[in-house]
N, C-alpha and C positions, 0 to 999 in steps of 0.2 A: 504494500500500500504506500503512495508514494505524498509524500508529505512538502506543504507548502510553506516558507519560512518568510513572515511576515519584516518587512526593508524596515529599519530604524532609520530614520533621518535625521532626527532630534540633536545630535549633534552639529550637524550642516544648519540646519536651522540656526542652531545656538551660535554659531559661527558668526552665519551670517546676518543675525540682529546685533554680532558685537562689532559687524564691519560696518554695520548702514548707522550705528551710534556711534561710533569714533570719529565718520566721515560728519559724523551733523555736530560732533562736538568742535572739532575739528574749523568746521563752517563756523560755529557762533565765534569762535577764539579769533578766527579772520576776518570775520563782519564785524566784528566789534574795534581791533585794532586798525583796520584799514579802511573798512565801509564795504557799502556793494560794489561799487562801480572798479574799485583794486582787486577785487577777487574773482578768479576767472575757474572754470573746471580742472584745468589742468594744472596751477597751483594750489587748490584744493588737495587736488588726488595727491599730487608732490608731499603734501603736508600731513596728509591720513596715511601716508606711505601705502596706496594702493595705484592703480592704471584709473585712467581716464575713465576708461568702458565699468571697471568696478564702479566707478561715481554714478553713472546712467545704470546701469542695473539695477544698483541698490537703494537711490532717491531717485535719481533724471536726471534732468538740465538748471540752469544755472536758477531759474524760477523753482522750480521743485524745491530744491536743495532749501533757496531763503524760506518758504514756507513751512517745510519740514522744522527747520529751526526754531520757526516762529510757535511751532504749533506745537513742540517740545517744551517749551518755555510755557507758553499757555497754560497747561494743562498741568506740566512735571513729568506726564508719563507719554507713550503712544500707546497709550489705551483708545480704541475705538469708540469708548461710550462719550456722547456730548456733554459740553460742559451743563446746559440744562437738565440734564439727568442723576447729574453726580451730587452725591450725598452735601457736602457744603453745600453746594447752589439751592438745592430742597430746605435744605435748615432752615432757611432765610421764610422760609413760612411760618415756623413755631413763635417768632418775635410776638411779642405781647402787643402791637398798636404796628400805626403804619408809621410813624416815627420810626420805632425801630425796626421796624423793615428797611426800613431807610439808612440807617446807618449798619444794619447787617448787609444792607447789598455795596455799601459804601466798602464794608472792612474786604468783604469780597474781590472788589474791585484793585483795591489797591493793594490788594496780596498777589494778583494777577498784574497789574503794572512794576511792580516791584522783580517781577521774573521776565516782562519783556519790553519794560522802559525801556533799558538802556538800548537792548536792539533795534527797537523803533526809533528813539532819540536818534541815533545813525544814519538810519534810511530815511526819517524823514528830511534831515540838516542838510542829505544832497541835495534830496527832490530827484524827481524821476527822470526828468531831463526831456532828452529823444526815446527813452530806454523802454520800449512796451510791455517788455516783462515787467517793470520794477509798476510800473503804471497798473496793470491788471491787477497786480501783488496788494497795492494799497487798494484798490476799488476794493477787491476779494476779502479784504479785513473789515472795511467800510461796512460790506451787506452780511460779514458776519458777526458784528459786532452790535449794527440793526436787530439782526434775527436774535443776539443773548440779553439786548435790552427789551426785546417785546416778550420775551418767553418771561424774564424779569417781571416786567408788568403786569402778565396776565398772571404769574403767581400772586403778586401783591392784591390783585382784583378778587381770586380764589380764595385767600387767607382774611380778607380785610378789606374788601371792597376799594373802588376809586372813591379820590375826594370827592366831594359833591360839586356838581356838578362839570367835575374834569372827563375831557374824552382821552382812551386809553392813545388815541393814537399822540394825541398833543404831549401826555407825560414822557411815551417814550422820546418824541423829536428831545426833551429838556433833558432826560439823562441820558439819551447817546452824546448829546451835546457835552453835558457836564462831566462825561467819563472818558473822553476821547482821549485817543494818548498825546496828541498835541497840547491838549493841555498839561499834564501831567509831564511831559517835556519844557513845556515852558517854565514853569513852577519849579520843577526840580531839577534839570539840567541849566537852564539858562538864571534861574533867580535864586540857584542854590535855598531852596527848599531843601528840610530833609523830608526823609518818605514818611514821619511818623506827622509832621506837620501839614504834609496835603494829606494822610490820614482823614487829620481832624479837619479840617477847612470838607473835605468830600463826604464827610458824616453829615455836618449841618448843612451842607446843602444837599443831598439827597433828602437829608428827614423832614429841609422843608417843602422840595419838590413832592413828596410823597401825602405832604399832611396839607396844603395849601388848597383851601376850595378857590372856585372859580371866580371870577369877579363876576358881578351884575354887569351887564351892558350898562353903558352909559348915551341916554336916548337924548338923538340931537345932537351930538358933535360926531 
């Protein structure tokens, strides 16, 4: 009877999640000393000590690769689950009032700019130039940075309803606004802020975007 011996890979695998994390460690140590625009694939790869082609395998091309980084830093892991699903981001329901909602989505916030300020500060002080990679790369953060302020909101709406008479969609434009990393760039890179100080300044203004009812119209002007 002739018998079938089941392939082990788990080792290859393991290999090769520790080649496609060197190479993205690797990327943030050069995006950060040099920017995007000095970092090219092939001294990447020089620098992971792997081939060109290992770089396209293992992330892609030169957009991949900043994204990958970006999205390592986001999160802490490459873990597949969104950040709206992950146990902090949920918590931020349990807060006792929409204040502290407000300042639970604030601590959130700047726990996640604290891991990829400074590689934003970078990318964004070039500017994108002619570059249409680097140009998709910011838009791409843009609509997904919209999409973790409206999941945001519609928790706050779930746990504790909107202020009165605010529409969900107005509060998000005020905290995509108020959490963008250009802020948080300007503030702490350029006005040497430390990060426990836009902490606090990004608590009390999300607790009071969250708590603020709407004004009356004012009829005739």
């Amino acid at each position: 009877m002739s018998r079938f011996r089941t392939y082990d890979n788990s080792a290859r695998s393991r290999a090769a999640a520790e080649t496609r994390r060197r190479i993205l460690d690797t990327a943030r140590e050069l995006l950060l000393e040099g920017g995007y625009h000095a970092m090219s694939v092939a001294q990447l790869a020089a620098a992971a000590r792997v081939s060109p082609q290992t770089v396209y395998n293992a992330v892609g091309g030169k957009g991949e690769v900043v994204k990958a980084v970006y999205d390592l830093l986001l999160a802490g892991d490459e873990s597949p689950v969104p950040m709206s699903e992950r146990p902090e981001f949920l918590a931020m329901a349990q807060a006792p009032d929409r204040e502290g909602f407000g300042r639970a989505y604030a601590a959130f916030s700047a726990s996640i700019h604290s891991r990829v300020g400074p590689l934003l500060g970078v990318l964004l002080a070039e500017g994108a130039g002619s570059d249409a990679t680097l140009k998709e790369f910011v838009a791409t953060i843009d609509r997904e940075r919209l999409t973790g302020n409206t999941h945001a909101i519609g928790l706050l709406e779930r746990s504790h309803g909107l202020p009165a008479g605010r529409a969900a969609a107005d509060l998000v434009d005020e905290v995509w606004t108020l959490t963008a990393p250009e802020v948080f760039d300007r503030l702490v890179r350029r006005r040497g802020w430390s990060t426990g100080r836009y902490g606090a300044w990004l608590a009390d203004a999300l607790a009071a975007a969250c708590t603020r009812t709407a004004e009356p119209e004012r009829r005739g002007l």
